[in-house]
Backbone as a chain_set.jsonl record, in Angstrom:
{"seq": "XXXXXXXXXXXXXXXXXXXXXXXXXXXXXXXXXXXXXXXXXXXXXXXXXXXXXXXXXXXXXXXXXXXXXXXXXXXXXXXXXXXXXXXXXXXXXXXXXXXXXXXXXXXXXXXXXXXXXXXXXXXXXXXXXXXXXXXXXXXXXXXXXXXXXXXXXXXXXXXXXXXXXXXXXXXXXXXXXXXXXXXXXXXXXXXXXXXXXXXXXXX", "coords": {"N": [[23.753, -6.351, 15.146], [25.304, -4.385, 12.498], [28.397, -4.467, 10.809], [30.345, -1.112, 9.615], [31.322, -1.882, 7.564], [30.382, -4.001, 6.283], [27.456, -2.833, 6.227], [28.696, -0.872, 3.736], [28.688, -2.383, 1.877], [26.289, -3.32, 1.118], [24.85, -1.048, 0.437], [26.017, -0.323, -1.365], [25.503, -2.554, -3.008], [22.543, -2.265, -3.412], [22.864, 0.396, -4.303], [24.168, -0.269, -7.056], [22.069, -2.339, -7.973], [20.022, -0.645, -8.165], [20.728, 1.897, -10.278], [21.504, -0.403, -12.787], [18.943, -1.553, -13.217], [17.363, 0.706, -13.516], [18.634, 2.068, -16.052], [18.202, -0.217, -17.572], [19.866, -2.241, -17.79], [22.158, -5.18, -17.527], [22.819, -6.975, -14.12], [25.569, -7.156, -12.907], [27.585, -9.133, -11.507], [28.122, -9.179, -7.97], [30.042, -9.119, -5.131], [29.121, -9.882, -1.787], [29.252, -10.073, 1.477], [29.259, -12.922, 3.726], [27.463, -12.965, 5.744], [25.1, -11.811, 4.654], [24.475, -13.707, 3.034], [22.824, -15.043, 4.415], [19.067, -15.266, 5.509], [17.286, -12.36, 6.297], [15.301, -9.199, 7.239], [15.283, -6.436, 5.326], [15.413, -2.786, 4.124], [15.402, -0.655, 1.284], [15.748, 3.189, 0.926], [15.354, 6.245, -0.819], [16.412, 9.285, -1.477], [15.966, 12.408, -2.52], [18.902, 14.562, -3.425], [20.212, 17.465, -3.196], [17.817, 18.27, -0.928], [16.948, 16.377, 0.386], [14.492, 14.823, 0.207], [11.405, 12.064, 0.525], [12.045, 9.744, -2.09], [11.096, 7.134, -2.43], [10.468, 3.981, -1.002], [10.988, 0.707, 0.085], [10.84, -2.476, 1.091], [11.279, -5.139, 3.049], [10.355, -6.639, 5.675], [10.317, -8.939, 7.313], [12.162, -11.79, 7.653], [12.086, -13.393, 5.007], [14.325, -13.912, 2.508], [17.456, -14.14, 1.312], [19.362, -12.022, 2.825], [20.963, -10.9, 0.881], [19.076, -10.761, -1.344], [16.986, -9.772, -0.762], [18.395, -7.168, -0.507], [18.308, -6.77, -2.995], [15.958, -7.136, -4.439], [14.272, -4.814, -2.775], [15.977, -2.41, -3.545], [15.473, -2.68, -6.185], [12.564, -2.733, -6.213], [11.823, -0.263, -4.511], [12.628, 1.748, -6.516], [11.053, 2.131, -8.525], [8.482, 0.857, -7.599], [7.104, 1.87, -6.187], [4.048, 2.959, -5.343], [3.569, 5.517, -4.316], [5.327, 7.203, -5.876], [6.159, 8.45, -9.033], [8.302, 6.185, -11.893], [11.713, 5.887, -11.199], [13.888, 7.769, -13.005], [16.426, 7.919, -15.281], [17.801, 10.007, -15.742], [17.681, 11.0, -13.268], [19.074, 9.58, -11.392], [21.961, 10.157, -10.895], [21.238, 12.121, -8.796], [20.246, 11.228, -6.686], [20.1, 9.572, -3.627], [21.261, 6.731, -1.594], [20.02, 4.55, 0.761], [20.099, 2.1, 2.801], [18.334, -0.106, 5.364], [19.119, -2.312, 7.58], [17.295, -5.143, 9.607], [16.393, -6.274, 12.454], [14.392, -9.032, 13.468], [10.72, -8.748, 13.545], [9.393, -8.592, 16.942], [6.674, -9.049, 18.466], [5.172, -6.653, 20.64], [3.631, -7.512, 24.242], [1.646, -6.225, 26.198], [-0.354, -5.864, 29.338], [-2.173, -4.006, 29.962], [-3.005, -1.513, 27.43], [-2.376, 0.823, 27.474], [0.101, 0.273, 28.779], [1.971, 0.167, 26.264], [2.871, 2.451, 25.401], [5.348, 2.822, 27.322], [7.27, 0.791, 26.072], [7.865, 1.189, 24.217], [10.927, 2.383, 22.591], [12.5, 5.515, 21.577], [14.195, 5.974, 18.503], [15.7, 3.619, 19.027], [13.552, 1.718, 18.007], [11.824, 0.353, 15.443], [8.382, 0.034, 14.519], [5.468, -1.772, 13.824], [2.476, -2.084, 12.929], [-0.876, -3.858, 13.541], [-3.643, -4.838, 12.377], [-5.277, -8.066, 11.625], [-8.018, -9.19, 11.589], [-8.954, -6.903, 9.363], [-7.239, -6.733, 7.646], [-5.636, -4.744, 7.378], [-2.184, -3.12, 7.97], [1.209, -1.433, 8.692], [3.639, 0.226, 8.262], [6.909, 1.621, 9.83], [10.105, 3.157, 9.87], [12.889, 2.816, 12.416], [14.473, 5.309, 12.071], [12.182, 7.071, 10.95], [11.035, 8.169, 12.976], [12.773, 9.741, 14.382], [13.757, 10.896, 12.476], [11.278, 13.045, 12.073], [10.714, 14.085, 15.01], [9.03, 12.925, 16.664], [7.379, 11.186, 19.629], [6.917, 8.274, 21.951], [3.925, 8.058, 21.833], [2.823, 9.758, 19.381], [4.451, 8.567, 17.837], [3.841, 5.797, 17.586], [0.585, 6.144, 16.861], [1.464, 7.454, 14.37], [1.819, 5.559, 12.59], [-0.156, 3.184, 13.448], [-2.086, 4.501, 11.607], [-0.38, 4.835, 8.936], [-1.147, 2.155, 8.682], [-3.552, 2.565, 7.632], [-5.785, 3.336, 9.736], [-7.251, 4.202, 12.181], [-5.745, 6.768, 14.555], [-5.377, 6.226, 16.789], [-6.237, 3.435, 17.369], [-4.447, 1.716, 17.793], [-4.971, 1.227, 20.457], [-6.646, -0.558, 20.622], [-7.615, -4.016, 21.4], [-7.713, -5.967, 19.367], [-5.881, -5.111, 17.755], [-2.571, -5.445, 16.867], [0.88, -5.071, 17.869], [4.394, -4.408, 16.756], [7.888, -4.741, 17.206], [10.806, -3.503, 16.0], [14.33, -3.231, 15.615], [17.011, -1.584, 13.743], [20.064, -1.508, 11.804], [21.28, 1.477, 10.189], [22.479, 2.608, 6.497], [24.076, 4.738, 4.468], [24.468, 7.027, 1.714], [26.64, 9.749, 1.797], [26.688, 11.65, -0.454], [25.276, 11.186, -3.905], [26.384, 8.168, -5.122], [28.687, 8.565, -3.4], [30.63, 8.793, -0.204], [30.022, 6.255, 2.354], [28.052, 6.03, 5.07], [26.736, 5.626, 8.497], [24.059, 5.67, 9.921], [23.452, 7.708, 12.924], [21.162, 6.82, 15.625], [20.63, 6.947, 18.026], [21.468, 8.203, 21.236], [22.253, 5.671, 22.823]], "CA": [[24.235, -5.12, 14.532], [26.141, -4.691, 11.225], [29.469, -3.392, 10.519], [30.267, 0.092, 8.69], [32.132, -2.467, 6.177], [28.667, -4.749, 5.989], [27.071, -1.162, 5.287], [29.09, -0.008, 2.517], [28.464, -3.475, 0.913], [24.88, -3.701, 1.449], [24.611, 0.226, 0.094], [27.068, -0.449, -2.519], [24.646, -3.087, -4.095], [21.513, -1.378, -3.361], [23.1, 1.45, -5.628], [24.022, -0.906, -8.389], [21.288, -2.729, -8.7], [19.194, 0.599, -9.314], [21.771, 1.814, -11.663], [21.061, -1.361, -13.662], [17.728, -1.52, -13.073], [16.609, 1.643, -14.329], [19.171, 2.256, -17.284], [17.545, -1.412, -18.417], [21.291, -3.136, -18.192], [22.025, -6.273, -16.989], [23.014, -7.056, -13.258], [26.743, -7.522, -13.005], [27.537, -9.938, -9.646], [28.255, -8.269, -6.849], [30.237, -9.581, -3.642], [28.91, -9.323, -1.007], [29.445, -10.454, 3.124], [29.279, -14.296, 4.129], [26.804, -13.018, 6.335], [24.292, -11.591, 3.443], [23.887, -15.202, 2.507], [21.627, -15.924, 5.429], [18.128, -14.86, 5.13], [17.25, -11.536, 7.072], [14.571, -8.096, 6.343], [15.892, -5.248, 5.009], [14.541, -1.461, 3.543], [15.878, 0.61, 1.073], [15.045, 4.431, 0.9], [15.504, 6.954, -1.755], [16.287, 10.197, -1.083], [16.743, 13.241, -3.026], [19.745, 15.314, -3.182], [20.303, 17.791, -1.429], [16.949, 18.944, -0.575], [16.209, 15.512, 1.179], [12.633, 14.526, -0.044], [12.083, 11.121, 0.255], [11.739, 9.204, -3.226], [10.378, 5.498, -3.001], [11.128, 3.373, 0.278], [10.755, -0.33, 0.16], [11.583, -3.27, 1.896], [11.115, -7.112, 3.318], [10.507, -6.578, 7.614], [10.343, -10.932, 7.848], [13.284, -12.584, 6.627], [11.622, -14.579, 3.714], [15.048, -14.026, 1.755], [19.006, -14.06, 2.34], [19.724, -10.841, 2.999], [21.368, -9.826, -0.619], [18.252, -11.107, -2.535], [16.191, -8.702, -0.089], [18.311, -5.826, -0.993], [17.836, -6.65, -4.426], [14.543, -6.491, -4.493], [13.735, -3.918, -2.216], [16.097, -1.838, -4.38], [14.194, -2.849, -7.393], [10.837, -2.083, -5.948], [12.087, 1.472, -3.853], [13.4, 2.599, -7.478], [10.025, 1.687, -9.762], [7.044, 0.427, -7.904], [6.582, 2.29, -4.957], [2.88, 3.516, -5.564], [3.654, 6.736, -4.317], [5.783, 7.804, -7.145], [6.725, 8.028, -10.568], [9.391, 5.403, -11.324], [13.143, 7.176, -11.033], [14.022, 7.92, -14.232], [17.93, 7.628, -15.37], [18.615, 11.488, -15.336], [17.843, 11.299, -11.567], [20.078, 8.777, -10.859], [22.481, 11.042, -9.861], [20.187, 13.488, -7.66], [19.469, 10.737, -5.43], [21.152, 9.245, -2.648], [20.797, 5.556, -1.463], [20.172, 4.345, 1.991], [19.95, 0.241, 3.22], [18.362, -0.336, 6.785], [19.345, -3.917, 8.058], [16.417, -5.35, 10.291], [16.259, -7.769, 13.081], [12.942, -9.652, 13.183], [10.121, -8.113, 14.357], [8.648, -8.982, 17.856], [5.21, -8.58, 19.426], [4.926, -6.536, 22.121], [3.074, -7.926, 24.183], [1.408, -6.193, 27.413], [-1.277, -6.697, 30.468], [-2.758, -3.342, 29.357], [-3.026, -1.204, 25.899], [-1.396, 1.927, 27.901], [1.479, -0.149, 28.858], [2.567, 0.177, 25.094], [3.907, 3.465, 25.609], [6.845, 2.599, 27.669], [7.839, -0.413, 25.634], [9.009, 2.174, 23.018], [12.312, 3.407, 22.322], [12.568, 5.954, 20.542], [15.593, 5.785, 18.003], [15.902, 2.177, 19.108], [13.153, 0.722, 17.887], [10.921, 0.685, 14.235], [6.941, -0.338, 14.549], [4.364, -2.268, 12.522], [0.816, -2.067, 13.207], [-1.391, -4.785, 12.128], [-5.333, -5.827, 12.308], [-5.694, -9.385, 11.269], [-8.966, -9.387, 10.307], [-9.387, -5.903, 8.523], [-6.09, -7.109, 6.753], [-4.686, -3.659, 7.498], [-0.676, -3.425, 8.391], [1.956, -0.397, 8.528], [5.53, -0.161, 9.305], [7.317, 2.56, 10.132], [11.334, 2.407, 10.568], [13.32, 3.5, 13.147], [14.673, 6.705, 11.612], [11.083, 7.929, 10.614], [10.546, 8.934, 14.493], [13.779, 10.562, 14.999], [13.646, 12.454, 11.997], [10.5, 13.79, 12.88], [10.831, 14.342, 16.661], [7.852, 11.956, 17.459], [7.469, 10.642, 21.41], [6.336, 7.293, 21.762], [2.59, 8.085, 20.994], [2.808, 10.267, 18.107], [4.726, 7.355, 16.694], [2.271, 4.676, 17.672], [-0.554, 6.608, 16.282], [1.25, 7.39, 12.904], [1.962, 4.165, 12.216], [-1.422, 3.158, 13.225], [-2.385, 5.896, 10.046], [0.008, 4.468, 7.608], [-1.747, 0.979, 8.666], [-4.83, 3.104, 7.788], [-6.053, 2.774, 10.482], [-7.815, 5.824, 13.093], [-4.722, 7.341, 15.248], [-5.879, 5.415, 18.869], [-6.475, 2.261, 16.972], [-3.139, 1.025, 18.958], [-5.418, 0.85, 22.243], [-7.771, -2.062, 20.496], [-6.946, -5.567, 21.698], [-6.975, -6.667, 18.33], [-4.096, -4.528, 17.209], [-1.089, -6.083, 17.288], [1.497, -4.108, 17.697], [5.515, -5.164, 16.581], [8.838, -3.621, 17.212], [12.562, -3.784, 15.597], [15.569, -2.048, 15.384], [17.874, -1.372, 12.413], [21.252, -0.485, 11.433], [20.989, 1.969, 8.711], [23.718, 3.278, 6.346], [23.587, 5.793, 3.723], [25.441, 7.645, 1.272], [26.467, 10.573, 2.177], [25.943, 12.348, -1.257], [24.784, 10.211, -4.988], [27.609, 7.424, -5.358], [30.042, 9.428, -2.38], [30.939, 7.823, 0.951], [28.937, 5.182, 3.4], [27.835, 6.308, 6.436], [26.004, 4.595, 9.425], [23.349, 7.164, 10.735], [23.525, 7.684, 14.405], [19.879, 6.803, 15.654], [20.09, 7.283, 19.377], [22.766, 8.694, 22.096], [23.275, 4.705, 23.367]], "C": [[25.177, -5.456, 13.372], [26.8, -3.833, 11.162], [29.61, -2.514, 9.894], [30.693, -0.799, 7.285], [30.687, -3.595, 5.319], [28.018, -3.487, 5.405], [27.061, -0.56, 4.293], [28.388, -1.484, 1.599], [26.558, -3.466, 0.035], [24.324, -2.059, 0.71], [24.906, 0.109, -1.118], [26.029, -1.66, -3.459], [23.801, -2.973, -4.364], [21.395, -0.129, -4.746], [23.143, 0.722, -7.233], [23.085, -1.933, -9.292], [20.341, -1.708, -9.413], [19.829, 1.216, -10.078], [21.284, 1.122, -12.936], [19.752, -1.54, -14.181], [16.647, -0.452, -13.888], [17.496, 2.081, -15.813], [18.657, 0.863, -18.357], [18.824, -2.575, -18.514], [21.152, -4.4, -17.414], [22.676, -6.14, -15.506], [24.672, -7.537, -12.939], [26.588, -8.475, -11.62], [28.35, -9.51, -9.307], [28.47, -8.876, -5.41], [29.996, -9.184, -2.974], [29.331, -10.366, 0.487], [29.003, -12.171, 3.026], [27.837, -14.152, 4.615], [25.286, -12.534, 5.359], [23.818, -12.64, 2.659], [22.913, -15.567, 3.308], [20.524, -14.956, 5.515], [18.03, -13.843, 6.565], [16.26, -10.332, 6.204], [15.588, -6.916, 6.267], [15.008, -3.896, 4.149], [15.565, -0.721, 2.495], [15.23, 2.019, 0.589], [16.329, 4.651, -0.085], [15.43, 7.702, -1.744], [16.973, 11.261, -2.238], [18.153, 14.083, -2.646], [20.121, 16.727, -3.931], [19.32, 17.934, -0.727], [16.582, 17.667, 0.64], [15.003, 15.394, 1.122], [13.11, 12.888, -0.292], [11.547, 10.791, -1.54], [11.376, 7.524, -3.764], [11.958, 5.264, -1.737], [10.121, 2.093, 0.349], [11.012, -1.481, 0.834], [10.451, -4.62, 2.609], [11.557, -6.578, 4.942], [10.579, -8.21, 7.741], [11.362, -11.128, 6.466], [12.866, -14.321, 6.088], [13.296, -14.766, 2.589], [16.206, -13.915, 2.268], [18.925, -12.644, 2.203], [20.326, -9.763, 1.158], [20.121, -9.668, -1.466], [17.354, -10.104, -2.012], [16.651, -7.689, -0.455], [17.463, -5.824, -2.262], [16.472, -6.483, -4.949], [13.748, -5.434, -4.251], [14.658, -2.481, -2.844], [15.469, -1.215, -5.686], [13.12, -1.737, -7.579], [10.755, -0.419, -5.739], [12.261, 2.757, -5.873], [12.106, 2.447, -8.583], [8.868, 1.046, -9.504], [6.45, 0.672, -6.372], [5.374, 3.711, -5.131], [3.169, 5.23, -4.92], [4.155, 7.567, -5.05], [5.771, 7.378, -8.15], [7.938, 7.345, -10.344], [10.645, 6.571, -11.579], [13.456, 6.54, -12.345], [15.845, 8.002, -13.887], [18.775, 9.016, -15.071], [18.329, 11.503, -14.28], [18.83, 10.637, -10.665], [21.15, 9.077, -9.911], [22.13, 12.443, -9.24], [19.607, 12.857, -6.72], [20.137, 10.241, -4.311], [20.47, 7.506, -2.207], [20.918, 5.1, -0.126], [19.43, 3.206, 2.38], [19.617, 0.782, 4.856], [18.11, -1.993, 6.76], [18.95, -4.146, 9.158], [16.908, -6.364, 10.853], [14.868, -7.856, 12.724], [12.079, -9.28, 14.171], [9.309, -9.216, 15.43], [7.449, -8.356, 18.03], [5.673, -8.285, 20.134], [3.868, -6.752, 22.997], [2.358, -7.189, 25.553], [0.022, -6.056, 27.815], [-2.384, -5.007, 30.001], [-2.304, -2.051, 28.083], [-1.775, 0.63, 26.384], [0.015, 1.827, 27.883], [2.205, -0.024, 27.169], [3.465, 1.172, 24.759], [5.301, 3.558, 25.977], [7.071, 1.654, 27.066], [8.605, -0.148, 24.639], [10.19, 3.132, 23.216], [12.308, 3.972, 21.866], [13.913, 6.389, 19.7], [16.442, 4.228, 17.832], [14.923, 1.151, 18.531], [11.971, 1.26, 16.125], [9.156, -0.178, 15.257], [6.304, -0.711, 13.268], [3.048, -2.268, 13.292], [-0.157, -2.853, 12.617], [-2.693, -5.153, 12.792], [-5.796, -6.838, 11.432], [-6.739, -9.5, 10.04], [-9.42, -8.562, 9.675], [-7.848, -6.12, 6.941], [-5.344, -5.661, 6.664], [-2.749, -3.89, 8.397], [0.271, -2.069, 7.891], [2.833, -0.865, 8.937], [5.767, 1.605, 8.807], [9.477, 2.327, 10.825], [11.994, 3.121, 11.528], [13.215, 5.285, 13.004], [13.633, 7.999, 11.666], [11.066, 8.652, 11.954], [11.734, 10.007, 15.03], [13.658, 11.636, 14.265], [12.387, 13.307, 12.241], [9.52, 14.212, 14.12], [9.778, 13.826, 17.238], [8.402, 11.595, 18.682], [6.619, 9.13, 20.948], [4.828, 7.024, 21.487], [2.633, 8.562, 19.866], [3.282, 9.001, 17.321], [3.676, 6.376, 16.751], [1.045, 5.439, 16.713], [-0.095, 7.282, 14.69], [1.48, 6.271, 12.369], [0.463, 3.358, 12.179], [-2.33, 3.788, 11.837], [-2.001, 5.328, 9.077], [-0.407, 2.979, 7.858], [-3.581, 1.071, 7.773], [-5.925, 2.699, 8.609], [-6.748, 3.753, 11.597], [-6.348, 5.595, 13.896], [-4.44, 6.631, 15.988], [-6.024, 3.969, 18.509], [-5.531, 1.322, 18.009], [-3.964, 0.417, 20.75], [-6.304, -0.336, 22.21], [-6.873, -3.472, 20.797], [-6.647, -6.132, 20.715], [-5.922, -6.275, 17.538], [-3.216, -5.052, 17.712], [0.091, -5.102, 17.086], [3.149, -4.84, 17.59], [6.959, -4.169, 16.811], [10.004, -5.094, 16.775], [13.276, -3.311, 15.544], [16.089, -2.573, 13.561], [19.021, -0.694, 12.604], [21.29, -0.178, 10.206], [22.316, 2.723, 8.36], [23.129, 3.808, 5.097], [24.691, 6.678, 2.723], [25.182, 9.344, 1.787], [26.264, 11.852, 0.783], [25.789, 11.393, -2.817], [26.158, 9.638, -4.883], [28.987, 7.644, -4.329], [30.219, 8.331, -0.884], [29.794, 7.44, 1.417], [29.071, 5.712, 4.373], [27.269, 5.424, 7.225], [25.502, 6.215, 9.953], [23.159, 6.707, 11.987], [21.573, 7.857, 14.502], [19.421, 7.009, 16.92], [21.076, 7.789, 20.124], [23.008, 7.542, 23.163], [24.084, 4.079, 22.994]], "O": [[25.74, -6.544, 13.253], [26.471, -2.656, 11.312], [28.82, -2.716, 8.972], [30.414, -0.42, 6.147], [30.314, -3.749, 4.156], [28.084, -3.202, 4.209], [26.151, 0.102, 3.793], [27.582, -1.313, 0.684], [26.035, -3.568, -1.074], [23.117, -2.08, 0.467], [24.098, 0.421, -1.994], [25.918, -1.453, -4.668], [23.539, -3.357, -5.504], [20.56, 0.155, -5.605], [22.467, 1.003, -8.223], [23.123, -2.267, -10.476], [19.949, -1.708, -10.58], [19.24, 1.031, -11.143], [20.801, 1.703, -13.907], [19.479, -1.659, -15.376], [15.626, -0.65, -14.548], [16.755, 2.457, -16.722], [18.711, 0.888, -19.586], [18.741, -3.597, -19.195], [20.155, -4.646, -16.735], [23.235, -5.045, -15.439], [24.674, -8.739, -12.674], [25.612, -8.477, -10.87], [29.375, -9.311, -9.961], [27.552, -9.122, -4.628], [30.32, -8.0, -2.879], [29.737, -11.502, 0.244], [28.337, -12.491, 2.041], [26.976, -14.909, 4.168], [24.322, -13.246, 5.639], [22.951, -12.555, 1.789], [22.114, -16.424, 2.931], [20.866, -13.777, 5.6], [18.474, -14.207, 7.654], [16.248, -10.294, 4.974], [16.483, -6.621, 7.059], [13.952, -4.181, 3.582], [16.566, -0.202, 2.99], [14.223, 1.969, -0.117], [17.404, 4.082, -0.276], [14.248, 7.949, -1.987], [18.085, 11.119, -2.746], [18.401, 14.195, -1.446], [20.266, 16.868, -5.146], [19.626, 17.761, 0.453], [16.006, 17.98, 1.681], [14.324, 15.876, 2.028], [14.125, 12.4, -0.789], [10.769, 11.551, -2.117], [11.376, 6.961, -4.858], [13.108, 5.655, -1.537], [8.912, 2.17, 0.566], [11.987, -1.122, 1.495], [9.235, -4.808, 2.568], [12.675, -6.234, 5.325], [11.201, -8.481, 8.768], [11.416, -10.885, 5.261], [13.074, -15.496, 6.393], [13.35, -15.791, 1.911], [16.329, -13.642, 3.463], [18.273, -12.207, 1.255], [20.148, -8.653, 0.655], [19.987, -8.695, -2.207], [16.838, -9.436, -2.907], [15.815, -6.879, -0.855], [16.427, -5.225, -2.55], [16.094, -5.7, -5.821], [12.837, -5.025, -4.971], [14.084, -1.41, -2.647], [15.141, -0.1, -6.091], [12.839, -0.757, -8.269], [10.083, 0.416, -6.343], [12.063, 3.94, -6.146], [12.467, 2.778, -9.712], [8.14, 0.627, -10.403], [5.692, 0.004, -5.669], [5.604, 4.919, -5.085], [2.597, 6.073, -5.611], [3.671, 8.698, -5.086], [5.482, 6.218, -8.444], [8.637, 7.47, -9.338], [10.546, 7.723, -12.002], [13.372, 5.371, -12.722], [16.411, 8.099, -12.798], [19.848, 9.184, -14.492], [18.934, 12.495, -13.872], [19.267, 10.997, -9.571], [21.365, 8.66, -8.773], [22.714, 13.526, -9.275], [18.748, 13.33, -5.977], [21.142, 10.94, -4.176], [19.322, 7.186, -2.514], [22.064, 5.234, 0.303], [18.201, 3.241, 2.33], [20.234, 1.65, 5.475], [17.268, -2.672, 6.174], [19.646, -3.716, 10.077], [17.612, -7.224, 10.324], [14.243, -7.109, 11.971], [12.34, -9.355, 15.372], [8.775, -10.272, 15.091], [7.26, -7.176, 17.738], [6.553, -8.951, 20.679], [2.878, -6.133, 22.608], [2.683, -8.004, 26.416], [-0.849, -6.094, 26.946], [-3.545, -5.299, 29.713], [-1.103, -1.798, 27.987], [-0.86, 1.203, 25.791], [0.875, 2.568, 27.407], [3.405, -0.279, 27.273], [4.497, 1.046, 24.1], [6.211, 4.1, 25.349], [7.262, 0.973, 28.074], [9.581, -0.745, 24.183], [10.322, 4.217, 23.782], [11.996, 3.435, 20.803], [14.687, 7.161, 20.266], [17.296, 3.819, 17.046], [15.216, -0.044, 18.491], [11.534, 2.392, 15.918], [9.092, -0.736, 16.352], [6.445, -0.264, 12.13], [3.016, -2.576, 14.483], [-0.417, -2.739, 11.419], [-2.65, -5.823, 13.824], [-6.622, -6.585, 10.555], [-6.74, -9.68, 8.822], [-10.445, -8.935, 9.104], [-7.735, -5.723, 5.781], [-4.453, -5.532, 5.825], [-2.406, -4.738, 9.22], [0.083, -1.661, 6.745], [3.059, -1.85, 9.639], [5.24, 2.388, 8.016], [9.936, 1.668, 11.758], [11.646, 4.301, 11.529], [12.45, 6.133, 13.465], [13.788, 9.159, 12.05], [11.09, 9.881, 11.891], [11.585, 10.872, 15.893], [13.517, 12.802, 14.635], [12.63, 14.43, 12.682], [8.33, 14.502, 14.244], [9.502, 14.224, 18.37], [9.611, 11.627, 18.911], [5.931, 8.94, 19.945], [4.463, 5.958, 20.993], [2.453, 7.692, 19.015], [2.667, 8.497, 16.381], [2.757, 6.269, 15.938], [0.819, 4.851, 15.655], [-0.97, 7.597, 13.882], [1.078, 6.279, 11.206], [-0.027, 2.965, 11.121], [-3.244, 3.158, 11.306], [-2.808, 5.106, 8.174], [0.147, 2.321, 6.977], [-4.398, 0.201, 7.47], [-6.812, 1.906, 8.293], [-5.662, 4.329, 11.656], [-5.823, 4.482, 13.917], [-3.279, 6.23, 16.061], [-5.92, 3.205, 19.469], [-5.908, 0.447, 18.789], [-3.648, -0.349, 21.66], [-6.687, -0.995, 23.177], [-5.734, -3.774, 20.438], [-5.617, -6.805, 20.671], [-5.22, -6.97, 16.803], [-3.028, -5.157, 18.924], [0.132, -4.389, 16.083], [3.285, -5.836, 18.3], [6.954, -2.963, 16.564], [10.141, -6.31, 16.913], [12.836, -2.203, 15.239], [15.744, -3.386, 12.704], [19.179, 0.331, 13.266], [21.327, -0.957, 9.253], [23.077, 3.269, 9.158], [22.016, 3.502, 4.671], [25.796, 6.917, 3.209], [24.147, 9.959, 2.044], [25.708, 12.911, 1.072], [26.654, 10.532, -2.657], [27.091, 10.389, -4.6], [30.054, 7.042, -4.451], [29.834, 7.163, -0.837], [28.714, 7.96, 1.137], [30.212, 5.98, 4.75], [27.216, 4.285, 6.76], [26.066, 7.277, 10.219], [22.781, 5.565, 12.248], [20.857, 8.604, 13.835], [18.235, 7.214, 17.179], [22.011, 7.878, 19.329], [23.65, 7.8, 24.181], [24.739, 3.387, 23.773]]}, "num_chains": 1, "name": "protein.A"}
C-alpha cells in the first residue's frame, strides 16, 4: 500500500507531466519518493470535471519500469494516445481532473474448476486482466471500474472478458487465464485542488 503523501506525489507528477506535455513545454524534474525509484505498474485516468466522464486511461499492469518513469508515460499516453479519444487539448487542461492508481503485480488465479473463479474475487479489492494466449487477446480492468459500476463478481469477469474482446463466458475456457491485483488510487479532488485516496472497499 502507498501513503496519502506517496499519492499526492505520484498525482502531483502525473499532472505536470500532462501540463507539459500537451502545452509542448519541456519537463521540469520533479521529486519524487525513494520508493518511486523501484520499478512497479501503475494507471493514470482522466476525468472530466465535474460531470465525471472518463477522458483517456492508461497504464503499465507489469512493472517493466521504476515507478516514476511509469507514471510518466502512462500520463503521456492517458493525455494523447488513448485510441478512444481525441488528444486533450490545452483549454481542457483545466476541466479535467487527474487520478494515479499504484499496482501490485498481477497474479494468476489459479483454480480446480472455472466456477471456482467467482469466489476468488473481491470486489473493491481486487482489479482483473483477461488474457487468451493464442488469440493474443488481453483486457484489464482496475479495481475502481467494478465499484463504480456496482458489478458482482461475474458481471466483472465477463466485462473484462469484453474489453479483452472476447464473448462474456469466455472466463469459463481453460485457456483463459485469468489475473488479479489491487491498487491504491489517489485523485484530485477538483483540476490542480487537493489529493485524495479513494476509498475502494469497507476493509
Amino acid at each position: 500500500m502507498f501513503s496519502l503523501e506517496e499519492g499526492e506525489s505520484a498525482v502531483r507528477l502525473a499532472r505536470t507531466v500532462i501540463d507539459a506535455h500537451i502545452k509542448g513545454e519541456k519537463l521540469e524534474e520533479t521529486p519524487v519518493p525513494e520508493r518511486f525509484l523501484k520499478k512497479g505498474g501503475a494507471f493514470v485516468t482522466l476525468v472530466t470535471f465535474p460531470d465525471g466522464r472518463l477522458r483517456g486511461c492508461i497504464g503499465y499492469p507489469i512493472p517493466l519500469f521504476a515507478i516514476k518513469d511509469t507514471i510518466i508515460r502512462s500520463a503521456k499516453s492517458a493525455s494523447s494516445e488513448d485510441y478512444r479519444f481525441r488528444p486533450v487539448r490545452p483549454a481542457e487542461l483545466d476541466k479535467i481532473t487527474v487520478e494515479v492508481s499504484l499496482l501490485t503485480i498481477p497474479e494468476e488465479i489459479i483454480v480446480k474448476k472455472r466456477k471456482d473463479l467467482l469466489g476468488e474475487i473481491v470486489i473493491g479489492r481486487d482489479g482483473l486482466i483477461v488474457e487468451k494466449p493464442k488469440q493474443r487477446n488481453k483486457g484489464l480492468l482496475l479495481p475502481q471500474v467494478a465499484v463504480d459500476w456496482g458489478w458482482n463478481p461475474r458481471e466483472f469477469l465477463e466485462e473484462a472478458c469484453l474489453k479483452a474482446t472476447l464473448p462474456a463466458n469466455a472466463w469459463k475456457d481453460c485457456e483463459v487465464r485469468v489475473y488479479k491485483f489491487s491498487a491504491t488510487v489517489f485523485y484530485e479532488l477538483t483540476p490542480r485542488g487537493d489529493v485524495l485516496q479513494k476509498e475502494l472497499s469497507d476493509d
